[in-house]
C-alpha positions as CSV (number, residue, x, y, z in Angstrom):
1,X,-156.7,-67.0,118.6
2,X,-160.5,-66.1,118.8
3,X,-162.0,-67.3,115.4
4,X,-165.9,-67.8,115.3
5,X,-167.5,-69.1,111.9
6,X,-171.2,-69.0,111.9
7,X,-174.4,-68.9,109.0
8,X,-177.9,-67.9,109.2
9,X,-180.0,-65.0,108.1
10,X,-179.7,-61.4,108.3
11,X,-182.9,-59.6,110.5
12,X,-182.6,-56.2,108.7
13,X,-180.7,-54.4,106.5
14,X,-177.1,-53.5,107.3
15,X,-176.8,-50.3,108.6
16,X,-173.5,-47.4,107.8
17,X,-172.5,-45.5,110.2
18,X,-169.3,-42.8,110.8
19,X,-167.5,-44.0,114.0
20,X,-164.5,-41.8,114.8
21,X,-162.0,-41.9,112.2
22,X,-163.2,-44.8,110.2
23,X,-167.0,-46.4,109.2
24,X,-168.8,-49.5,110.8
25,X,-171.2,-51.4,109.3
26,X,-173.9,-53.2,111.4
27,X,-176.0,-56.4,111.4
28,X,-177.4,-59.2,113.2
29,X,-177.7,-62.3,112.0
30,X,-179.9,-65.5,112.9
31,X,-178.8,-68.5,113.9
32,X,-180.3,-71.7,114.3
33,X,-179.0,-74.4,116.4
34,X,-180.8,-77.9,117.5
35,X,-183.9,-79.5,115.9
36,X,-187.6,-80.0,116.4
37,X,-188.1,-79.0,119.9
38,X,-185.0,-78.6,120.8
39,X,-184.5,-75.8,118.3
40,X,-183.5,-72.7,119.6
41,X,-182.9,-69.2,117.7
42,X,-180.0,-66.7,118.8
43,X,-179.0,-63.6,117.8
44,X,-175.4,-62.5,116.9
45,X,-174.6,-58.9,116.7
46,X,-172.5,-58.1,113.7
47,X,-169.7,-55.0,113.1
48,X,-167.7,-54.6,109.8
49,X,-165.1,-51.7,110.0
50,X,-163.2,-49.6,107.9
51,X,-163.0,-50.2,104.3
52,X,-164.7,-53.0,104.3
53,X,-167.7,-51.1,105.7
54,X,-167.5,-48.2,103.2
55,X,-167.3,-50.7,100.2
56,X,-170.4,-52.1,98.0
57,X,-171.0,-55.6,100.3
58,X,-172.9,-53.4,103.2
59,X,-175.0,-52.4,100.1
60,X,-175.7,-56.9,99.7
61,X,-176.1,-57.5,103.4
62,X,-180.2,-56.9,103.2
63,X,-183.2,-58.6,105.4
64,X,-183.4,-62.2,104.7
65,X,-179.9,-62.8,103.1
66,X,-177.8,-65.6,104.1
67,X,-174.6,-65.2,104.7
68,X,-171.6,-67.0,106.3
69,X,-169.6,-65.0,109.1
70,X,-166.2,-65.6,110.4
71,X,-164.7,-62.9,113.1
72,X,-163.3,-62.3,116.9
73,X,-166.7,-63.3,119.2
74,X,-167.1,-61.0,122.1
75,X,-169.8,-61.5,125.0
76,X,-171.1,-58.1,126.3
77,X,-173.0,-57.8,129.4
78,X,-174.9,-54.9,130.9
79,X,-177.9,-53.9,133.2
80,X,-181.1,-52.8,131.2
81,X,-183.5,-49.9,132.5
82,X,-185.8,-51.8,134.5
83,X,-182.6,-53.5,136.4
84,X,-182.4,-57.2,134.7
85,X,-179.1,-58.3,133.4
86,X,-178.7,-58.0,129.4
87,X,-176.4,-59.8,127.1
88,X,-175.5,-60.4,123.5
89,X,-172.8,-61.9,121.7
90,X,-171.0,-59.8,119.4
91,X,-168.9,-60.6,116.2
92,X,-166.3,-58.2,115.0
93,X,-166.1,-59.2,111.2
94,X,-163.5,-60.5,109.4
95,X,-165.0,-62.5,106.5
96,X,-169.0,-62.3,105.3
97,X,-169.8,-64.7,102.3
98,X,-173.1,-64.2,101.1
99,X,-174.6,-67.7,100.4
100,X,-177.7,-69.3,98.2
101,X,-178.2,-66.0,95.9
102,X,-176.6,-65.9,92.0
């Protein structure tokens, strides 16, 4: 089973989108691992689907907000346009708690 838990902050607003027979939601999310300078930022891509994504949470998941994610991680690899190997790590959503706000 392929469970990843992760927090940090949201870079933009979560964005809605139609994608076949059902809606996704996307979002990246910060996250800081390490300390001092050892601290290093990554960069999570984010996808809620279906109801979830057509619900009012999309509508919470704004720049800045933290949240705490839980979902199946994925690795995705390509080639950019200028040749150089890309690649992000990916997090189909199963759980978003927003944390710190009332």
């Amino acid at each position: 089973m392929n469970v990843f838990t992760f927090s940090g902050n949201l870079g933009k607003d979560a964005e809605r989108r139609p994608a076949g027979n059902s809606t996704v939601a996307d979002f990246s999310v910060s996250v800081k691992s390490g300390f001092g300078n050892n601290e290093k930022l990554m960069w999570i891509k984010c996808a809620v689907w279906g109801k979830r994504a057509e619900g009012g949470l999309v509508d919470l998941l704004t720049k800045g907000t933290p949240v705490c994610v839980s979902g199946e991680l994925s690795l995705n690899k390509w080639t950019g346009q200028s040749g150089e190997d890309k690649t992000s790590l990916e997090c189909k959503v199963n759980e978003v708690t927003l944390m710190g706000k009332g």
